[in-house]
LOPA-595132 format. One record per residue (C-alpha): residue number from 1; x, y, z. Coordinates in Angstrom, 2 decimals, decimal comma, padded with zeros to 5 digits, m for minus. Layout:
// LOPA-595132
[NUM [X Y Z]]
...
This chain:
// LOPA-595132
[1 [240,53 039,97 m127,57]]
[2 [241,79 036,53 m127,47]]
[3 [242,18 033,85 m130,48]]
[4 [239,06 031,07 m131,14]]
[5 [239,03 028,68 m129,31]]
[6 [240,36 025,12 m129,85]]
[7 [238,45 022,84 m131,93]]
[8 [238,79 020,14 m129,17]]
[9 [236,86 021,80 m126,74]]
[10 [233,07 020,49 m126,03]]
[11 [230,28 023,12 m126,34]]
[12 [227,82 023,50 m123,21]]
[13 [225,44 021,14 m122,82]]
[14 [222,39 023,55 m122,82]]
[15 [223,37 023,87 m126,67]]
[16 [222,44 020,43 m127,72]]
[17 [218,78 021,27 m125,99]]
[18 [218,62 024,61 m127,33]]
[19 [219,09 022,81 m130,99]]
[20 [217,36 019,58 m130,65]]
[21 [213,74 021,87 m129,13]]
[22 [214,70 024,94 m131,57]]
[23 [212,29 023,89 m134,71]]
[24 [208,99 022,90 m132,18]]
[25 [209,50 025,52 m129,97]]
[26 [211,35 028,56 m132,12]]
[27 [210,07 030,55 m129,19]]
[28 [213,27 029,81 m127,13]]
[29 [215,08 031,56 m130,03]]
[30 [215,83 034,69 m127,41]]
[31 [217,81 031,85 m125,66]]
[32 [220,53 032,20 m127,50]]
[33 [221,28 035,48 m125,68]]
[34 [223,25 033,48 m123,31]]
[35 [225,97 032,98 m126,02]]
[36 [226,74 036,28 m125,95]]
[37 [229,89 035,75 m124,29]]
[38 [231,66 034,03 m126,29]]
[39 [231,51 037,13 m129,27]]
[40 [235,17 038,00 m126,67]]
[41 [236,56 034,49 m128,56]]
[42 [236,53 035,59 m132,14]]
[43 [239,06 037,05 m133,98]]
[44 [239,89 040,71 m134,74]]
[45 [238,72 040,81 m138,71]]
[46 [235,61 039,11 m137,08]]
[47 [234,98 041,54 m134,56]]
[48 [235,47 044,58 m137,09]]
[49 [232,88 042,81 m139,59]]
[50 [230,14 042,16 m136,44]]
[51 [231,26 045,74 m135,44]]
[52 [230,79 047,54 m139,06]]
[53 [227,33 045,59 m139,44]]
[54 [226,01 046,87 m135,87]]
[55 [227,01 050,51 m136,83]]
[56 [225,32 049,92 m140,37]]
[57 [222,25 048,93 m138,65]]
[58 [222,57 051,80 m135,94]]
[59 [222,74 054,74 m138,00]]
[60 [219,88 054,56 m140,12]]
[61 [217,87 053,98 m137,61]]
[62 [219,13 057,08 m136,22]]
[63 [217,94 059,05 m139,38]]
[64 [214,84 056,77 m139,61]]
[65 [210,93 058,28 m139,52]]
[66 [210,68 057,04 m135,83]]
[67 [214,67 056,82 m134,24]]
[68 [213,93 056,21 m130,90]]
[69 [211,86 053,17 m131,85]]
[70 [213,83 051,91 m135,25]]
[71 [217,14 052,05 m132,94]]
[72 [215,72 049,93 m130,00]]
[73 [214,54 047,43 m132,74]]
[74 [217,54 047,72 m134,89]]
[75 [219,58 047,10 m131,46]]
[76 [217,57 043,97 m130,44]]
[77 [218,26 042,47 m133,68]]
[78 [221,76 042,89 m133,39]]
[79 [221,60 041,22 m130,02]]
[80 [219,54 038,37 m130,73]]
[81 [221,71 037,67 m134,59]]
[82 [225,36 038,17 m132,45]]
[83 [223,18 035,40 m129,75]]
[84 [223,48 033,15 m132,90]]
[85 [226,30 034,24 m133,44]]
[86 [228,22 032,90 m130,26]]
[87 [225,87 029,44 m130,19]]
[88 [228,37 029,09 m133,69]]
[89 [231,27 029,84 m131,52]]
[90 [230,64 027,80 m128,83]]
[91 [229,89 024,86 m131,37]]
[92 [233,04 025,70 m133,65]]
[93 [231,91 022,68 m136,21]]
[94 [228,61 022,41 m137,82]]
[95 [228,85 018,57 m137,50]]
[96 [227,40 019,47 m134,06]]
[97 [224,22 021,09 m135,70]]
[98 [222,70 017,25 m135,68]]
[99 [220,28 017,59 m132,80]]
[100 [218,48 020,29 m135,04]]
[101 [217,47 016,84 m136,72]]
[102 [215,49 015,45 m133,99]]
[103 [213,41 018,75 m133,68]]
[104 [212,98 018,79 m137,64]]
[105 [211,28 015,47 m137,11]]
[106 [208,81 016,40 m134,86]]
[107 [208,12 018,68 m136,48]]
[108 [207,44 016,11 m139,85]]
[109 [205,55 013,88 m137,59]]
[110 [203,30 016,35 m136,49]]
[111 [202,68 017,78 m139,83]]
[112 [201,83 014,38 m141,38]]
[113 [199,76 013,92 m137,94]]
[114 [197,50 017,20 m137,72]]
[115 [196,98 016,47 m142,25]]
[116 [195,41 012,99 m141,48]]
[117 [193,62 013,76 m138,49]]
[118 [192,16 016,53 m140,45]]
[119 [190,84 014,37 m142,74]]
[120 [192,65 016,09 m145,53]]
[121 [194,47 013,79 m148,23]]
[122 [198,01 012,96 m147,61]]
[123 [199,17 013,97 m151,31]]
[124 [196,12 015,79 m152,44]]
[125 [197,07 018,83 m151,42]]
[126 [200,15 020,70 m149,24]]
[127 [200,84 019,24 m146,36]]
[128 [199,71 021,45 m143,37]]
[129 [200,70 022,32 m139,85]]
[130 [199,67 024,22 m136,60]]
[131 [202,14 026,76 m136,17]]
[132 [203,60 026,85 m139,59]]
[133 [203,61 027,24 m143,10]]
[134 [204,14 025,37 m146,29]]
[135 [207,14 027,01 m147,10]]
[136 [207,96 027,04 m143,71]]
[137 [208,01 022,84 m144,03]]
[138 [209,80 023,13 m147,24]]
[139 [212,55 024,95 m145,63]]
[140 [212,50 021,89 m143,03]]
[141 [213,08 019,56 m145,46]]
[142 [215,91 021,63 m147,04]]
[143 [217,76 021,44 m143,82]]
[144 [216,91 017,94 m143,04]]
[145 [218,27 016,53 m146,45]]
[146 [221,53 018,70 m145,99]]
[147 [221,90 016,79 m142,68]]
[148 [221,00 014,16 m143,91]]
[149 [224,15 013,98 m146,93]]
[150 [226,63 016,56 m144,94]]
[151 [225,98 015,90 m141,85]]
[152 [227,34 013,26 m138,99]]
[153 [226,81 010,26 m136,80]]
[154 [225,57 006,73 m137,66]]
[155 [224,12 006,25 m141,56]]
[156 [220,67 004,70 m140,53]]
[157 [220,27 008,14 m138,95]]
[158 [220,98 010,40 m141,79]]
[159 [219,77 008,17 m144,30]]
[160 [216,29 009,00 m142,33]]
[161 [216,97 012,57 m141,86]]
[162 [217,97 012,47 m146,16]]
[163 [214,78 010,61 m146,66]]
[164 [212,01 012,56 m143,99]]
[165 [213,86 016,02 m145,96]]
[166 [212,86 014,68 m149,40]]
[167 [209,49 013,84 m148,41]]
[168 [208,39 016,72 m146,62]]
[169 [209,84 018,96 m149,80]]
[170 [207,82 017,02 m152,20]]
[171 [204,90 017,00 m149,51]]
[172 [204,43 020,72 m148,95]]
[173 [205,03 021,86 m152,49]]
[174 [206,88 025,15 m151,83]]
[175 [209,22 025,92 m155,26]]
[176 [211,98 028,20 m153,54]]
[177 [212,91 025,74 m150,42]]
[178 [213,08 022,64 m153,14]]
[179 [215,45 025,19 m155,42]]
[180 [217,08 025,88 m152,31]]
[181 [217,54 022,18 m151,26]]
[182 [219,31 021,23 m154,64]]
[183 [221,38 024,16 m154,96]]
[184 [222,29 023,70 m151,30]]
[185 [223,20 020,10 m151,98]]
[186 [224,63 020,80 m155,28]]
[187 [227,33 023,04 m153,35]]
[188 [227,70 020,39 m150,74]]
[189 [228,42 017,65 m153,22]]
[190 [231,14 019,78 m155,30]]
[191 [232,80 020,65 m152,10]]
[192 [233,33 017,04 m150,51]]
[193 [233,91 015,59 m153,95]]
[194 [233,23 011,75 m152,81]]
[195 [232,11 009,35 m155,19]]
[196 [229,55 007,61 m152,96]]
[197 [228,07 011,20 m152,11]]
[198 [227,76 012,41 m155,49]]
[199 [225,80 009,02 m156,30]]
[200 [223,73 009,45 m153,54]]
[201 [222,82 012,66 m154,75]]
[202 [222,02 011,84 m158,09]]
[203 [220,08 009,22 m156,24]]
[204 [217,79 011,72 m154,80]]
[205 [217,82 014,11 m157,59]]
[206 [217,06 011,20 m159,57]]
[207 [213,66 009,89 m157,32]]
[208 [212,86 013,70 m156,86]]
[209 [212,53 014,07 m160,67]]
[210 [210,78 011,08 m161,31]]
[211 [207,82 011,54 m158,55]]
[212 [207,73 014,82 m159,74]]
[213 [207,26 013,73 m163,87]]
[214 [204,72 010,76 m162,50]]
[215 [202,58 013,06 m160,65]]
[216 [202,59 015,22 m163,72]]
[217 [201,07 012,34 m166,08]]
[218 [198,80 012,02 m163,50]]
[219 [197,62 015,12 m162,84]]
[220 [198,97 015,88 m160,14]]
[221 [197,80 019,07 m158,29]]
[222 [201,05 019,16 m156,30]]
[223 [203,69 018,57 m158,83]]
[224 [202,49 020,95 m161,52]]
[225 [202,60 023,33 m158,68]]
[226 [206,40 022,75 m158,22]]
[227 [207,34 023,49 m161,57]]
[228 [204,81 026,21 m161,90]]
[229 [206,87 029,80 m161,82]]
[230 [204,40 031,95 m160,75]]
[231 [205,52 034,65 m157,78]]
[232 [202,03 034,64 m156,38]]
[233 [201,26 037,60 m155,65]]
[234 [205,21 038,49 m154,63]]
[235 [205,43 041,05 m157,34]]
[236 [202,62 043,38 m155,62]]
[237 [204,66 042,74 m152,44]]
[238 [208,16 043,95 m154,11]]
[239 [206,54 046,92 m155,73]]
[240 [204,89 048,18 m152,59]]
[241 [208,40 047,84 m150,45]]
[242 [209,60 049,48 m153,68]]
[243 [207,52 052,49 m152,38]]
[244 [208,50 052,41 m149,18]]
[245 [212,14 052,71 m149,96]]
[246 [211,65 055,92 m152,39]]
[247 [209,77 057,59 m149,69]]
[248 [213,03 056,85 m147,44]]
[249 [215,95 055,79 m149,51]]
[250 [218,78 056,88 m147,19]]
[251 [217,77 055,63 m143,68]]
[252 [214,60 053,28 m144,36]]
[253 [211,67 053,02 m142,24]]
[254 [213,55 050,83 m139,30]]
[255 [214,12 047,50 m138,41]]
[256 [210,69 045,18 m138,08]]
[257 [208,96 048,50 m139,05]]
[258 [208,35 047,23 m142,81]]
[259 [204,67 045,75 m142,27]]
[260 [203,30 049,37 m140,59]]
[261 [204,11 050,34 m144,29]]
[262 [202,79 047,32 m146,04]]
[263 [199,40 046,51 m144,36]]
[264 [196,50 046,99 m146,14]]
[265 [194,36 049,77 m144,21]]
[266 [191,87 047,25 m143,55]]
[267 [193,90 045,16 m141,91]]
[268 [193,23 043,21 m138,67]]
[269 [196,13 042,39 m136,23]]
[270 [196,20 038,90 m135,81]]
[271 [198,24 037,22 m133,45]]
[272 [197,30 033,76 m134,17]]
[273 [194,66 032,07 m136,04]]
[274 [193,80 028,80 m134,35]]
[275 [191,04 026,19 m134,92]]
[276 [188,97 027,73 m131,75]]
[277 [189,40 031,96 m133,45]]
[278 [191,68 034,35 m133,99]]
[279 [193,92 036,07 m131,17]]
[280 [194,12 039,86 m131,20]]
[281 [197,54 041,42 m130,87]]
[282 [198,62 042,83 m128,08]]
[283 [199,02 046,55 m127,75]]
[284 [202,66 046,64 m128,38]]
[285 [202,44 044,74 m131,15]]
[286 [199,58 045,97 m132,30]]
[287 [201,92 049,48 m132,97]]
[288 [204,63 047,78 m134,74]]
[289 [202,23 047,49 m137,65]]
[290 [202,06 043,36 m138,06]]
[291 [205,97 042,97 m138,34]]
[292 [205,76 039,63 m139,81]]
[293 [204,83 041,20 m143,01]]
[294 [208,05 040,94 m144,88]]
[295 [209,14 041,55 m148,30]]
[296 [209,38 038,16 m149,43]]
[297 [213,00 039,54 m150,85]]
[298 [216,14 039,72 m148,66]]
[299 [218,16 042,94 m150,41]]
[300 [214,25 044,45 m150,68]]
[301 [213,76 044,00 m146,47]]
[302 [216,89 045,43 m145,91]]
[303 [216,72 048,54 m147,91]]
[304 [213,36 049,29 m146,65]]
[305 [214,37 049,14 m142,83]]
[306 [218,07 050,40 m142,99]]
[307 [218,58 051,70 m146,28]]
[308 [221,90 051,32 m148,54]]
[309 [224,64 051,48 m145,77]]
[310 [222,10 048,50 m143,54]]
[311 [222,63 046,47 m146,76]]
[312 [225,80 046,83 m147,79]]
[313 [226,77 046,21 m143,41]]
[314 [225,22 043,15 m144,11]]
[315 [226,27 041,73 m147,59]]
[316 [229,99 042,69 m145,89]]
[317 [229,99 039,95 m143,59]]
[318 [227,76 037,47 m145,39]]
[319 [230,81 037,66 m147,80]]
[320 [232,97 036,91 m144,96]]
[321 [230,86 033,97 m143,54]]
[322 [230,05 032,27 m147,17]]
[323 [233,54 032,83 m148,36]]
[324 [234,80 031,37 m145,56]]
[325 [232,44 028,29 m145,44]]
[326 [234,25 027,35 m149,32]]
[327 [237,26 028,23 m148,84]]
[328 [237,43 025,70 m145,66]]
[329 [235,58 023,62 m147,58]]
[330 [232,56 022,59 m144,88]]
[331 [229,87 021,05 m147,35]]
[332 [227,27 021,42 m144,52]]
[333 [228,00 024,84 m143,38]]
[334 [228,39 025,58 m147,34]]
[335 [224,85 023,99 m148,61]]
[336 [223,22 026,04 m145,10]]
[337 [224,24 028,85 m146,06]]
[338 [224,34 029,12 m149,74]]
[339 [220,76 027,23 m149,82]]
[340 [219,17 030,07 m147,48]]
[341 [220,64 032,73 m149,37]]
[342 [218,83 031,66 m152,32]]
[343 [215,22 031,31 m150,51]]
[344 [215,90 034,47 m149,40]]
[345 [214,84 035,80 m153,00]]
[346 [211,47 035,57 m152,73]]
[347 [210,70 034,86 m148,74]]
[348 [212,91 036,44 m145,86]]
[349 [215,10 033,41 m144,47]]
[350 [217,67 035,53 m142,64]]
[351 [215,31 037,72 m140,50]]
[352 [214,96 036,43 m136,91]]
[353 [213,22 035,70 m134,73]]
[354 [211,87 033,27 m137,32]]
[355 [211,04 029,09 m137,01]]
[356 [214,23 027,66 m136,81]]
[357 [215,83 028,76 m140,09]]
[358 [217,08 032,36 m139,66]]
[359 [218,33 031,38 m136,42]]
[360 [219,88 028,01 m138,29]]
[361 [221,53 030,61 m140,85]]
[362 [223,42 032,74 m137,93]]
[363 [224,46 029,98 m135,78]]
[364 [226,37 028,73 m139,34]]
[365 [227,55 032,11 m140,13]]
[366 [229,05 032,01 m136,50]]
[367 [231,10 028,88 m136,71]]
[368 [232,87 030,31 m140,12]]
[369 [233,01 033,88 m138,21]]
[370 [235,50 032,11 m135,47]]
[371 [237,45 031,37 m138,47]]
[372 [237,60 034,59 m140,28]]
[373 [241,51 035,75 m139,29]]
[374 [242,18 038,58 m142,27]]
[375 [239,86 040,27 m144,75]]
[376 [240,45 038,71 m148,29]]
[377 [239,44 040,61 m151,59]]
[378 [237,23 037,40 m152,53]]
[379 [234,81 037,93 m149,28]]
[380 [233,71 041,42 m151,09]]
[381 [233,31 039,63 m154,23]]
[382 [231,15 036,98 m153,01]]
[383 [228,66 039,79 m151,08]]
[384 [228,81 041,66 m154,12]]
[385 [227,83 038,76 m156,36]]
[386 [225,04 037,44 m153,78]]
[387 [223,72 041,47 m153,78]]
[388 [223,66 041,67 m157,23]]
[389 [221,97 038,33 m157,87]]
[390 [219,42 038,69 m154,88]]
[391 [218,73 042,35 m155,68]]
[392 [216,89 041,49 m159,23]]
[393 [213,78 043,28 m157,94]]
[394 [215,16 046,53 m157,77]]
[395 [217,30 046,41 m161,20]]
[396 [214,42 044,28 m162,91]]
[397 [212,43 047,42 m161,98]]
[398 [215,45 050,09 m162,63]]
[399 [215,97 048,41 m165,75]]
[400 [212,27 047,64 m167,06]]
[401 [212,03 049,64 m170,65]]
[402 [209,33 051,93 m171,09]]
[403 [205,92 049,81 m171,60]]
[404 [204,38 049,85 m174,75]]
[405 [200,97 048,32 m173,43]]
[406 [197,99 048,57 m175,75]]
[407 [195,24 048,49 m173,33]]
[408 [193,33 051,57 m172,51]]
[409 [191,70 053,21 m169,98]]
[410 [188,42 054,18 m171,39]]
[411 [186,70 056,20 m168,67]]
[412 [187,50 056,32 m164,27]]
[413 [185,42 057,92 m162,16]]
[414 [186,58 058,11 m157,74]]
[415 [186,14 060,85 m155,60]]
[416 [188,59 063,19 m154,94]]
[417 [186,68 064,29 m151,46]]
[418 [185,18 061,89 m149,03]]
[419 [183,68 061,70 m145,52]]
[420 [184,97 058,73 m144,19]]
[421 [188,09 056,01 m145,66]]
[422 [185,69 052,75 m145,53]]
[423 [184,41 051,52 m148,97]]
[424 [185,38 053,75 m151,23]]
[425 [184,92 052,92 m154,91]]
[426 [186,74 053,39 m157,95]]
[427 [184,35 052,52 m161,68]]
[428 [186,73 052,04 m164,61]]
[429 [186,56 050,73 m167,91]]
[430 [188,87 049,52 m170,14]]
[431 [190,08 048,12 m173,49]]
[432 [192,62 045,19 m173,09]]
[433 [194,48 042,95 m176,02]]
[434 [191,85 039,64 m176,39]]
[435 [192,37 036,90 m174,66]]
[436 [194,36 037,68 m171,95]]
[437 [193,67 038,01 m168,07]]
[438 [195,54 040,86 m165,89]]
[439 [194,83 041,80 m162,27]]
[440 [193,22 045,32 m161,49]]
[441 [195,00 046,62 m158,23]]
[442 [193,92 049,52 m156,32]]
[443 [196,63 051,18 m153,57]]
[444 [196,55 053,81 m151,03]]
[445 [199,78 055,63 m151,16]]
[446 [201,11 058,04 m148,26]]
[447 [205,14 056,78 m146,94]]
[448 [204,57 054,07 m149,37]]
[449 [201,88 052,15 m150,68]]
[450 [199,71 049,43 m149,50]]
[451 [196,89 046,97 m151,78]]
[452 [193,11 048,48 m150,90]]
[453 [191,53 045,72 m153,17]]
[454 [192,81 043,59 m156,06]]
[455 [190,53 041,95 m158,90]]
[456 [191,17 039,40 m161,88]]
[457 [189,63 041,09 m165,56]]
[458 [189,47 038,32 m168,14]]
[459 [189,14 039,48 m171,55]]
[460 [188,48 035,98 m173,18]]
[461 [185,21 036,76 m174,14]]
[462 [185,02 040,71 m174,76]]
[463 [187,78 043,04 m174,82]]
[464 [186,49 045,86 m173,38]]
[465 [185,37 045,55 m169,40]]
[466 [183,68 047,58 m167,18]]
[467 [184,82 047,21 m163,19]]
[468 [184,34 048,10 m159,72]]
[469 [186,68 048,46 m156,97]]
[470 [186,16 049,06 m153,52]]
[471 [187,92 048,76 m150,43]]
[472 [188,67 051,02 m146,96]]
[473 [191,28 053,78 m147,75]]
[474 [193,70 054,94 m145,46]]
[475 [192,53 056,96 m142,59]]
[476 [194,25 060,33 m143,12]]
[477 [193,79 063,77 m144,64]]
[478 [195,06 063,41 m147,81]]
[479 [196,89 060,37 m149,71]]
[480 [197,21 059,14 m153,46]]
[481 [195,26 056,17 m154,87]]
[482 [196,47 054,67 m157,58]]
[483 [194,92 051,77 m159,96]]
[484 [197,34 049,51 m161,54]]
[485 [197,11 046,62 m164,26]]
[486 [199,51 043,76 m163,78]]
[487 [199,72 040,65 m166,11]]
[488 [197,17 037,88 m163,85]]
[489 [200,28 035,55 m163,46]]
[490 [202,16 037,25 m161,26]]
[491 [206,12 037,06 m162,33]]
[492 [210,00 038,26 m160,98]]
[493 [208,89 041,87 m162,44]]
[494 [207,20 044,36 m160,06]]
[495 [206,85 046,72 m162,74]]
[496 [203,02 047,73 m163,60]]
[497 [201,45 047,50 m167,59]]
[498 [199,97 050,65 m166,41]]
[499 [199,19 053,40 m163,64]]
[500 [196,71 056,14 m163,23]]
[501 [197,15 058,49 m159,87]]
[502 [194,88 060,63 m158,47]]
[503 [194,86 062,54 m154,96]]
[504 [191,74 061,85 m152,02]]
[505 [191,18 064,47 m149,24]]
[506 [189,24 062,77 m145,98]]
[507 [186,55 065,79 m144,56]]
């Protein structure tokens, strides 16, 4: 095992293609295979870090519900995050993450293209795009304005990558990538400590704030949005992988194995949804259970697929990489990672394969890996303090005091027998505090629970309600059903206002 390599040394040439096509194309992300090589360069502390989060990953898939298949899965992911891993090695400075820019502006351009040829207005509504999502684009323009202040080459160039970034953030309205951006760039800033950066900065922060307070005077759809807190709908997601981890809390269900657990039984498989129809998934993908349904929560995804010794493998070395990264004091390999890490509380940025950013993240995490030459007590700290502040799902819900709620459930009535799962139907009726709205959630609950049907009760006008839920049930022999009431604006809590749980038997 040899030392890294010297900084002088040029990276291959096929990385600069691999980067500059990576955010159109994330489908070449299994390219980065190829890098695999150069894992011989790094140093020993970096190899036992890489090593001790393989073996984390490993072993509970070992123990998992389905080991043959959760350790195949587990060991692909491994592959493809140490492929990342050498692309870092190979590039040894993140200065030489700037053709990522190019393919971040295609990527703009066509976003702004397929909106206007759509006939949808510009900034009416969230900016849209073929292949990806809003947050998705967000996350673009989070990466784009940290080239854009941190990164290198000619200032014409970055001043358009700095602009393009805070356009498409304001553009596709997503909350977490714009809290990522600034916190990303806040780091950045404090790191370089330049004068002329730090005004820059305030420059930005400064035109940020004031679109954002003009579109709010005039009523703007998209910037009350922005500083609107709601989770949507994320708290249902968190309380469900909640499940799933009690019904496995020592191994987890297996890596990419999360959505088999968190589909809805009615569920469709859809590979892509296109303008011409939907695409049906292929067989093999089809008995993953839709693993692209994540737990919009990094610590959350991680528990659920390789329990406590998966997370704390991984939490080691992002320690190691983010410590690193300050202590070295690279503002762009500081804001990357640092600004991921805190998306990664409500969406999944460090999963991969994923559009660009995951990938983005590990190729980062590689360049400061090369660098890692002893263990230092302030690498554990910084995992620890990153767990502890990403983990607020699980000790928000730990922690959540016994509820006091005042509504009641005045009379239920749901079979506990039935001859087939599809629409079954719960009647309820209860007595809520006036003028309030909450959300009536039905789940099926076997290894963890999944939403059947979810429903909005406003008690504006009366206070006592009389509902109907139905939905199609799991297909098995015997499951719980439970029917929940959660406040209607969904928050960072995935604790319920209340619960009743009853047991169905399919003839």
């Amino acid at each position: 095992m040899s030392a890294p390599i010297a900084a002088e040394a040029s990276p291959p040439r096929w990385t600069r293609f691999w980067l500059t096509l990576l955010a159109p194309l994330y489908v070449i992300s299994p390219l980065a295979l190829l890098a695999l090589p150069s894992l011989r360069r790094l140093p020993r502390a970096a190899w036992i870090l890489l090593a001790f989060y393989a073996v984390s990953q490993q072993l509970p898939a070992l123990l998992s519900p389905s080991p043959v298949e959760a350790s195949l899965l587990a060991l692909a992911r491994t592959l493809l995050i140490a492929g990342l891993i050498g692309v870092g090695i190979l590039l040894r400075r993140s200065d030489r993450l700037m053709p990522l820019g190019l393919g971040l502006l295609a990527v703009f351009a066509t976003a702004v293209a397929v909106t206007l040829v759509s006939g949808l207005p510009l900034l009416g509504q969230r900016l849209s795009h073929p292949y990806m999502t809003s947050i998705t684009l967000g996350l673009a323009g989070a990466c784009s304005l940290w080239l854009g202040l941190f990164g290198s080459g000619r200032k014409a160039w970055r001043l358009l990558l700095g602009a393009a970034g805070v356009a498409i953030l304001l553009f596709s309205a997503s909350r977490a990538p714009l809290l990522a951006a600034l916190v990303g760039a806040g780091v950045g800033v404090l790191i370089r400590a330049e004068r002329r950066l730090a005004l820059v900065a305030g420059g930005v922060l400064a035109a940020l704030s004031g679109v954002v307070l003009l579109g709010l005077r005039n009523g703007d759809e998209l910037a009350r949005r922005l500083l609107d807190f709601e989770t949507n709908g994320r708290d249902l997601v968190w309380a469900n992988t909640l499940s799933v981890i009690q019904s496995a809390p020592l191994s987890g269900v297996g890596s990419y194995l999360l959505g088999r657990y968190l589909q809805p039984p009615s569920a469709y498989c859809e590979l892509w949804i296109g303008p011409n129809g939907t695409l049906a998934c292929p067989d093999w993908v089809r008995n993953l259970g839709s693993p692209w349904l994540i737990a919009h929560n990094g610590v959350l995804q991680q528990l659920a697929e390789t329990g406590p010794l998966g997370v704390l493998g991984l939490f080691a070395l992002l320690g190691a990489v983010v410590w690193t990264a300050l202590r070295l004091k690279d503002a762009l390999s500081s804001a990357v990672l640092i600004g991921l890490l805190i998306a990664t509380a409500s969406d999944n940025t460090l999963l991969v394969p994923s559009p660009f950013f995951g990938e983005l993240f590990w190729i980062v995490a590689g360049i400061q890996l090369a660098r890692v030459e002893t263990f230092r007590p302030a690498q554990g700290l910084v995992g620890g303090v990153a767990l502890a502040v990403l983990a607020f799902p699980v000790w928000s819900a730990a922690l959540a005091p016994r509820s006091d709620f005042a509504g009641t459930l005045l009379f239920f009535r749901a079979p506990a027998l039935v001859e087939s799962s599809r629409d079954y139907t719960v009647y309820s009726s209860w007595v809520l505090p006036p003028g309030e709205r909450y959300r009536l959630v039905l789940r099926s609950c076997t290894q963890g629970c999944s939403v059947v049907n979810v429903t909005t009760l406003d008690t504006t006008e009366r206070p006592q309600r009389n509902l109907s839920l139905s939905g199609d049930i799991r297909n098995v022999p015997e499951q719980h059903l439970q029917l929940q009431l959660y406040p209607a604006r969904a928050g960072a809590s995935a604790v319920s206002l209340a619960t009743y749980e009853w047991t169905v038997s399919l003839r």
